[in-house]
N, CA, C and O atoms as CSV, one atom per row, in Angstrom:
chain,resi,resn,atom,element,x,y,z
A,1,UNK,N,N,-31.487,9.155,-0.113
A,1,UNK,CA,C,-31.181,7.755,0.033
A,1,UNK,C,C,-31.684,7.304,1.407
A,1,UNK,O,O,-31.628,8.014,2.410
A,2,UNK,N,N,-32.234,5.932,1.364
A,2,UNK,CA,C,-32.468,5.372,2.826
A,2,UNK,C,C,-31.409,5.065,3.943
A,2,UNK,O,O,-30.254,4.702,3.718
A,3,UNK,N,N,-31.909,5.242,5.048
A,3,UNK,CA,C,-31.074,4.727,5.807
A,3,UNK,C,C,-30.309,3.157,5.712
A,3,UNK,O,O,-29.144,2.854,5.968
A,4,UNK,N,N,-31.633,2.174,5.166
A,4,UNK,CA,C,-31.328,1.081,4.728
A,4,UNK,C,C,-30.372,0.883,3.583
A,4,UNK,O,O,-29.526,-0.004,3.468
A,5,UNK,N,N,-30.661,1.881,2.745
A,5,UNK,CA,C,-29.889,1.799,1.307
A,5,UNK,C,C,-28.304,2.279,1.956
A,5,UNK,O,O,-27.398,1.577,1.507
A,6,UNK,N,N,-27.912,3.230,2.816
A,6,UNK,CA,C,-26.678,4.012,3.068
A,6,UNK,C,C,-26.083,2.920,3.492
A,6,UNK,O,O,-25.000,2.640,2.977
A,7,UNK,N,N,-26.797,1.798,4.819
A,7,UNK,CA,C,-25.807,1.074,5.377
A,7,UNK,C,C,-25.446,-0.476,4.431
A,7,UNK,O,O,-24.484,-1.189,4.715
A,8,UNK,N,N,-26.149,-0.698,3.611
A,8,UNK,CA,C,-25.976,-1.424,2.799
A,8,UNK,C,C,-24.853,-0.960,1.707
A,8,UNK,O,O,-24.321,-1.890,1.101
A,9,UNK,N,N,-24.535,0.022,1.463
A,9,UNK,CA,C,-23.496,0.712,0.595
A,9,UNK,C,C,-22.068,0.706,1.309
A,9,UNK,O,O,-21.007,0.406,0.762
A,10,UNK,N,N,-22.284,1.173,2.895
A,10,UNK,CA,C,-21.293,1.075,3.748
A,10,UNK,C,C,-21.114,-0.574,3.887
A,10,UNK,O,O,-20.023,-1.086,3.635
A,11,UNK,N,N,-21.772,-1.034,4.128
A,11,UNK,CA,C,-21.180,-2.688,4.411
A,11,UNK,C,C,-20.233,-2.912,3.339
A,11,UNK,O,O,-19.089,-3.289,3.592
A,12,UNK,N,N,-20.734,-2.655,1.873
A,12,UNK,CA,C,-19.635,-2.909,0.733
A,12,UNK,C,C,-18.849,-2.415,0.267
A,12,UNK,O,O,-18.189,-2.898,-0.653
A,13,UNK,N,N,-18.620,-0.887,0.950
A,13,UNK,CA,C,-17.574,-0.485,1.014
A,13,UNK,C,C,-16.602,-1.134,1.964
A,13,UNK,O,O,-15.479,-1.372,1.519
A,14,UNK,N,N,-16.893,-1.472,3.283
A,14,UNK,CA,C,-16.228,-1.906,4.211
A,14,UNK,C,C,-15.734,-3.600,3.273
A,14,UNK,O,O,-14.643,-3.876,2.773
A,15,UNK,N,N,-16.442,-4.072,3.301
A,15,UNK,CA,C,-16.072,-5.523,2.471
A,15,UNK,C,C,-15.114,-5.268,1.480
A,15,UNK,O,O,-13.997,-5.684,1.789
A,16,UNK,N,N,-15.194,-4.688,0.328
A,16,UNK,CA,C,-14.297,-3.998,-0.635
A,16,UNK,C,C,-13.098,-3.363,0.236
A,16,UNK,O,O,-11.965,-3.667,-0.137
A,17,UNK,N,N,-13.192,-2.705,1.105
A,17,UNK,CA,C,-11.749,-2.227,1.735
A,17,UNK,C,C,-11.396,-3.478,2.710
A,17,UNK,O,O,-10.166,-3.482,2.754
A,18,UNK,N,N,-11.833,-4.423,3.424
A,18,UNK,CA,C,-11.108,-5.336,3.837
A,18,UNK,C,C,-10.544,-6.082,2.777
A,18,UNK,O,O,-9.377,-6.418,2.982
A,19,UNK,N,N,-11.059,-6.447,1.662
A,19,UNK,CA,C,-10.317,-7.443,0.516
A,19,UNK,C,C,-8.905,-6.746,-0.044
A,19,UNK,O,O,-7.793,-7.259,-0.170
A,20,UNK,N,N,-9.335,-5.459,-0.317
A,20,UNK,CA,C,-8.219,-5.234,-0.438
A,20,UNK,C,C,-7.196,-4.744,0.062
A,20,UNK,O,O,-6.214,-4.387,-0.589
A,21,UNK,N,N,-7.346,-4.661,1.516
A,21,UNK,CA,C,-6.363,-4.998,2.286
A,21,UNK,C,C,-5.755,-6.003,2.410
A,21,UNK,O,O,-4.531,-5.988,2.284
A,22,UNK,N,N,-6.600,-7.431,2.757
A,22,UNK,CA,C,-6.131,-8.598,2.516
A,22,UNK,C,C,-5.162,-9.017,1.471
A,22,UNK,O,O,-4.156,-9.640,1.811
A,23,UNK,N,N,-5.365,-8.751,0.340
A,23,UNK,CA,C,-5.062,-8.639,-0.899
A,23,UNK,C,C,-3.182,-7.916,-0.740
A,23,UNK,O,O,-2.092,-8.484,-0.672
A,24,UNK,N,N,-3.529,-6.681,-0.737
A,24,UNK,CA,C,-2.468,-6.191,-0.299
A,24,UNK,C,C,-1.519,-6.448,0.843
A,24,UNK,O,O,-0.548,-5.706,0.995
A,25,UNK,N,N,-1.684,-7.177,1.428
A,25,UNK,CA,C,-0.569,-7.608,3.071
A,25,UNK,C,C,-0.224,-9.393,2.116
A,25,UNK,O,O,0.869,-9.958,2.091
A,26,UNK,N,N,-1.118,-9.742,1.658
A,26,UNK,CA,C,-0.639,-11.046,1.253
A,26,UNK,C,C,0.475,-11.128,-0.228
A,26,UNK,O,O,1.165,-12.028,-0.709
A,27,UNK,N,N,0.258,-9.967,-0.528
A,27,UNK,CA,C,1.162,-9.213,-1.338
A,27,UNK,C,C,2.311,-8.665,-1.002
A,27,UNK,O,O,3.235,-9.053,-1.718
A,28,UNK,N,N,2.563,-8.019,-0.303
A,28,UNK,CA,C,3.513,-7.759,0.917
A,28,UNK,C,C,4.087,-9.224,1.373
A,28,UNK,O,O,5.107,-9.533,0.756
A,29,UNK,N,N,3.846,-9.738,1.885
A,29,UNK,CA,C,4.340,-10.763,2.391
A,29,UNK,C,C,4.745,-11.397,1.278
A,29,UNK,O,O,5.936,-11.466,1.581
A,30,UNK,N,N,4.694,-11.814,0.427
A,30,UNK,CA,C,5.052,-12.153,-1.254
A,30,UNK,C,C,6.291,-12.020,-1.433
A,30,UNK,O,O,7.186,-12.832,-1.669
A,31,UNK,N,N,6.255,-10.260,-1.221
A,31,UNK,CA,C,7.586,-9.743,-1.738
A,31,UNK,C,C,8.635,-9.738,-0.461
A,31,UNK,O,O,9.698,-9.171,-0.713
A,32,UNK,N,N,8.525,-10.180,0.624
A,32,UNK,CA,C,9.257,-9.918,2.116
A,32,UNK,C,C,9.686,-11.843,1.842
A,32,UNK,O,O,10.593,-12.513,2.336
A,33,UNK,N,N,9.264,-11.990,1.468
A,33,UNK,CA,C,9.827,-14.023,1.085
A,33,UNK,C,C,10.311,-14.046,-0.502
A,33,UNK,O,O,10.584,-15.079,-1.113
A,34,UNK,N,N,10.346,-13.153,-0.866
A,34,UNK,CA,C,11.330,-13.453,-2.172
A,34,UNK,C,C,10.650,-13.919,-3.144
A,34,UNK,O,O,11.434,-14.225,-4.042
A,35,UNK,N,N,9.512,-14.146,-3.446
A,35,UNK,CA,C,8.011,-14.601,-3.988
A,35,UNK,C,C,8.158,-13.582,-4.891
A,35,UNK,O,O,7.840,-13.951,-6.022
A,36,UNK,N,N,8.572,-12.264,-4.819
A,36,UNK,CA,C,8.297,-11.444,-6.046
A,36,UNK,C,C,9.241,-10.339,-5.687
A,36,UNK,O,O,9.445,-10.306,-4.473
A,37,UNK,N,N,9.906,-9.384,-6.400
A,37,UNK,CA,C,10.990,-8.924,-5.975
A,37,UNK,C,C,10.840,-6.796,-6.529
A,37,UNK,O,O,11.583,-5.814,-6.507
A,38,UNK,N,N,9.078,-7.193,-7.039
A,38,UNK,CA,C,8.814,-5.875,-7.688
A,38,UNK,C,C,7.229,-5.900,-7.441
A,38,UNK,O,O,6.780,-7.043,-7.366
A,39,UNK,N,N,6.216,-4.782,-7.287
A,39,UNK,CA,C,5.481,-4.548,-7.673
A,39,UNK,C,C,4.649,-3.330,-7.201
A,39,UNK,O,O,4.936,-2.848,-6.105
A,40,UNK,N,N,3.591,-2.761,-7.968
A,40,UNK,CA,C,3.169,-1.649,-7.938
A,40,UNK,C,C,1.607,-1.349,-7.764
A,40,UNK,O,O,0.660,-1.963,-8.256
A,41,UNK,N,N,1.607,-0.213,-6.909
A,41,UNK,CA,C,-0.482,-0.086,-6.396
A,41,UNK,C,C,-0.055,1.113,-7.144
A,41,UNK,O,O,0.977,1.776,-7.258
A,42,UNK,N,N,-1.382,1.129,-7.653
A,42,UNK,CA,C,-1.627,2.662,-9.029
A,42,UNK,C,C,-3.095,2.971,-8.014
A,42,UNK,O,O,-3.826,2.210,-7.381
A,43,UNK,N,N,-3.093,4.372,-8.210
A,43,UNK,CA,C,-4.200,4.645,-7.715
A,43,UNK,C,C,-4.571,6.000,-9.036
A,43,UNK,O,O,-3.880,6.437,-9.957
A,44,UNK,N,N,-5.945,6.327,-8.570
A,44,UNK,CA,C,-5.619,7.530,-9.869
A,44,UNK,C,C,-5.134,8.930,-9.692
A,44,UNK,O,O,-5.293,9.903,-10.430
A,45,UNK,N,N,-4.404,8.801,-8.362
A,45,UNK,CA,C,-3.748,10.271,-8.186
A,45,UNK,C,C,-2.293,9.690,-7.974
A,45,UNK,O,O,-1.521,10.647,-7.944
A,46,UNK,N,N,-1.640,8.536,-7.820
A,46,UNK,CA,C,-0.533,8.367,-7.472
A,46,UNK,C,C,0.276,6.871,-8.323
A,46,UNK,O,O,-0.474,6.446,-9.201
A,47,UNK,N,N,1.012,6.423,-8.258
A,47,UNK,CA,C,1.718,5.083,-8.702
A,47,UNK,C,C,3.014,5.151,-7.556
A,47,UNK,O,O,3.762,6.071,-7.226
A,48,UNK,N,N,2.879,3.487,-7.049
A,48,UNK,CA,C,3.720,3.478,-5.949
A,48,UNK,C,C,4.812,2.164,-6.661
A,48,UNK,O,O,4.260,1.242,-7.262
A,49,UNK,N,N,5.798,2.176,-6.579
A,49,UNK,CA,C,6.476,0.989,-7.273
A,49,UNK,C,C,7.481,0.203,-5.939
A,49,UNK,O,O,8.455,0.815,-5.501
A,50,UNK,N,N,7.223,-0.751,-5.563
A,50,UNK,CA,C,7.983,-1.333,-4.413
A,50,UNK,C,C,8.830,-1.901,-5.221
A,50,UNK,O,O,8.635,-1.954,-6.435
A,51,UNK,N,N,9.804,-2.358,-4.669
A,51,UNK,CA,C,11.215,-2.625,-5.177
A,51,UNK,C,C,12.089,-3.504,-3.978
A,51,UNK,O,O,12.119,-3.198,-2.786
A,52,UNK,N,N,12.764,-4.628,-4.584
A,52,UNK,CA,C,13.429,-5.286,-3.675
A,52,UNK,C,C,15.206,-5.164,-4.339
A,52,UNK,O,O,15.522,-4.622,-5.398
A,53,UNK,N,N,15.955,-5.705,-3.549
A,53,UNK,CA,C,17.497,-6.174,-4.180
A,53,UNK,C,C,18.346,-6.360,-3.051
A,53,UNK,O,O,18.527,-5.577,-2.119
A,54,UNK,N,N,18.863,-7.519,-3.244
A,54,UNK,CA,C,19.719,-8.326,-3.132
A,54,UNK,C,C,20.853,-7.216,-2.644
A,54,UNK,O,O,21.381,-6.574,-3.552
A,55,UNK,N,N,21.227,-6.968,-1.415
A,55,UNK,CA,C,22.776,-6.180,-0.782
A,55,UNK,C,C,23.570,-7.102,-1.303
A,55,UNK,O,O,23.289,-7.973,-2.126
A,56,UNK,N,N,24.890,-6.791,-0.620
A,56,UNK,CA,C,26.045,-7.745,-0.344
A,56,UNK,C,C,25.661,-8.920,0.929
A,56,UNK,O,O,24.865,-8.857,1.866
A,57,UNK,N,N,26.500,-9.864,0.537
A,57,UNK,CA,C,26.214,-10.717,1.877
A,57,UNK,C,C,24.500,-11.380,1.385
A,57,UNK,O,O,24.044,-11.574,0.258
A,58,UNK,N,N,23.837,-11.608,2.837
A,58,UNK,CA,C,22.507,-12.037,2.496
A,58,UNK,C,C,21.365,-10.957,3.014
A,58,UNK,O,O,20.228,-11.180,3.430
A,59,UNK,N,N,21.984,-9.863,2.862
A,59,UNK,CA,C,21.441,-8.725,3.078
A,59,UNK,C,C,20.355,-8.020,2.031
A,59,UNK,O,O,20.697,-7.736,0.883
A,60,UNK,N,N,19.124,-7.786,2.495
A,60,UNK,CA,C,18.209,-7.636,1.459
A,60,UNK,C,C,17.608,-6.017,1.683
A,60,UNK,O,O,17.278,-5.557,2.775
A,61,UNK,N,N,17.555,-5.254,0.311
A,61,UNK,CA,C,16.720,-3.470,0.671
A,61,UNK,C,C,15.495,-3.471,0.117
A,61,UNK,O,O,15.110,-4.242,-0.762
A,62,UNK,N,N,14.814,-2.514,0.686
A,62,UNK,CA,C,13.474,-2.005,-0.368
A,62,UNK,C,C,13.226,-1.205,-0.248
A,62,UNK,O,O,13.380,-0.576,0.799
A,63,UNK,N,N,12.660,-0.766,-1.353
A,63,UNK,CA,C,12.664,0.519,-1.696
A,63,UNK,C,C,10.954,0.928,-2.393
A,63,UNK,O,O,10.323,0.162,-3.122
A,64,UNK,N,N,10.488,2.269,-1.951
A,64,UNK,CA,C,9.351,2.784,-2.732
A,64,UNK,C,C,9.662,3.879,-3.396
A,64,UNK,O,O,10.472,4.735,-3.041
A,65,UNK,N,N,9.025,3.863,-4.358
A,65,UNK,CA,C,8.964,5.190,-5.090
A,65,UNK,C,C,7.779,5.667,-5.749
A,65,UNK,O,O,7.172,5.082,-6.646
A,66,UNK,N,N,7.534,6.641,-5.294
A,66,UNK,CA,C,6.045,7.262,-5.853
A,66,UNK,C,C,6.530,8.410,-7.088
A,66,UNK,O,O,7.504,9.135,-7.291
A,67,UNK,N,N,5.444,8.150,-7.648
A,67,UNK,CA,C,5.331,9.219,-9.061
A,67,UNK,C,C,4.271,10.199,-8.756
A,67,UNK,O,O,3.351,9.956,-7.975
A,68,UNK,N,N,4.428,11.371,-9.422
A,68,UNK,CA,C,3.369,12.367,-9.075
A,68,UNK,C,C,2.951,12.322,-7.826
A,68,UNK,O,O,1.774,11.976,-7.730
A,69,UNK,N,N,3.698,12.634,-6.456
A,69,UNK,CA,C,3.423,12.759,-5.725
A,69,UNK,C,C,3.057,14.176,-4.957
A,69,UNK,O,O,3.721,15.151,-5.311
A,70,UNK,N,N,2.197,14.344,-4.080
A,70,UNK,CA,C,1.877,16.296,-4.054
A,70,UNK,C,C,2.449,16.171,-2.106
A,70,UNK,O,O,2.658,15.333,-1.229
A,71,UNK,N,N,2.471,17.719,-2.361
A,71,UNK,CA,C,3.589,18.006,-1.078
A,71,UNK,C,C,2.296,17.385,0.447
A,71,UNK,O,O,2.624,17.209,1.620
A,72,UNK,N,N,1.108,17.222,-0.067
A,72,UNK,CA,C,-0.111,16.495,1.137
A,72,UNK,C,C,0.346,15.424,1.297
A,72,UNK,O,O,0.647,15.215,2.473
A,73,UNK,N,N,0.611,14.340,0.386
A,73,UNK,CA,C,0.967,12.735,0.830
A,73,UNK,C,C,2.412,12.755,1.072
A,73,UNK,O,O,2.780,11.749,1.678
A,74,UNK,N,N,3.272,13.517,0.813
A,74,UNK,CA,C,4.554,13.548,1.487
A,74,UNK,C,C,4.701,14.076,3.005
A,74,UNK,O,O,5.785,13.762,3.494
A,75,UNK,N,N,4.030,14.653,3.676
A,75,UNK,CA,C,3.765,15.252,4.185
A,75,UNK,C,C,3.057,14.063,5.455
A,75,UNK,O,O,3.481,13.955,6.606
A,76,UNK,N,N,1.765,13.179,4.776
A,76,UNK,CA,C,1.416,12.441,5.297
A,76,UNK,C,C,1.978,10.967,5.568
A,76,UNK,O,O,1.582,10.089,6.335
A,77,UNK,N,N,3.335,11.024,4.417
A,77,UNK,CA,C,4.240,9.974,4.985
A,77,UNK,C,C,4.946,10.031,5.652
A,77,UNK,O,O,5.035,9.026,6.356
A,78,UNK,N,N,5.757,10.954,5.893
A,78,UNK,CA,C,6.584,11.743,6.587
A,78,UNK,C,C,5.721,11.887,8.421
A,78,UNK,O,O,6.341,11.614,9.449
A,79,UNK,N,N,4.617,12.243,8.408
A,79,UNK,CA,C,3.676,12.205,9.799
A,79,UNK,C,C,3.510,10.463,10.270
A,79,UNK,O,O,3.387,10.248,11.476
A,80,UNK,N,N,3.509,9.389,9.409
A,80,UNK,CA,C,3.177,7.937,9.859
A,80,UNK,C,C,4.727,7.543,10.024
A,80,UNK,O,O,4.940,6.441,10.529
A,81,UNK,N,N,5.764,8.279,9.675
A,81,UNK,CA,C,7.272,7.359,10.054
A,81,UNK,C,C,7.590,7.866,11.270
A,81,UNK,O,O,8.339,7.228,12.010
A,82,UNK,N,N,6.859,9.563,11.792
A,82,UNK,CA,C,7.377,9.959,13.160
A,82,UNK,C,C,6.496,9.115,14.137
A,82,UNK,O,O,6.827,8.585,15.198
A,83,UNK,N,N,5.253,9.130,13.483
A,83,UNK,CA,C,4.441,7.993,14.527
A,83,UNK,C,C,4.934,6.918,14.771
A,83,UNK,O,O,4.766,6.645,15.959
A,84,UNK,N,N,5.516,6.092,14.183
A,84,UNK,CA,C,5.876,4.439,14.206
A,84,UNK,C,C,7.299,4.337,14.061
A,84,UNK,O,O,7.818,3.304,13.636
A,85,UNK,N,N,8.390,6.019,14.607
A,85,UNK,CA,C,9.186,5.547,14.560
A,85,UNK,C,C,9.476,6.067,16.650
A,85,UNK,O,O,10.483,5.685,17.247
């Protein structure tokens, strides 16, 4: 492959991963305003299901839950909550 052809592939990868980032935070924010109170990113090794509900009071939880998850991405979630906590 060309050099020309590689960075042209990378640009649309990069474009394709900013959208759907975008995509995803405006989604997020959706569900953090009460806009939607459920929803789920499938990937083809994983399914993530976000989840909202109503506490007592005006107290609000959320919750994820992954399916088929392998002891690497637990592992790697578990490494981003010690970072950012």
């Amino acid at each position: 492959m060309s050099v020309a052809a590689d960075g042209v592939e990378m640009d649309f990868l990069r474009k394709r991963l900013g959208a759907w980032e975008e995509s995803f935070r405006s989604l997020y924010y959706m569900f953090r305003e009460n806009a939607c109170c459920i929803f789920y990113v499938c990937t083809s090794h994983f399914v993530v299901m976000f989840a909202a509900a109503d506490g007592s009071g005006r107290s609000r939880s959320y919750h994820a839950y992954i399916s088929q998850s392998t002891r690497g991405l637990r592992s790697s979630l578990k490494e981003q909550v010690r970072c950012h906590s």
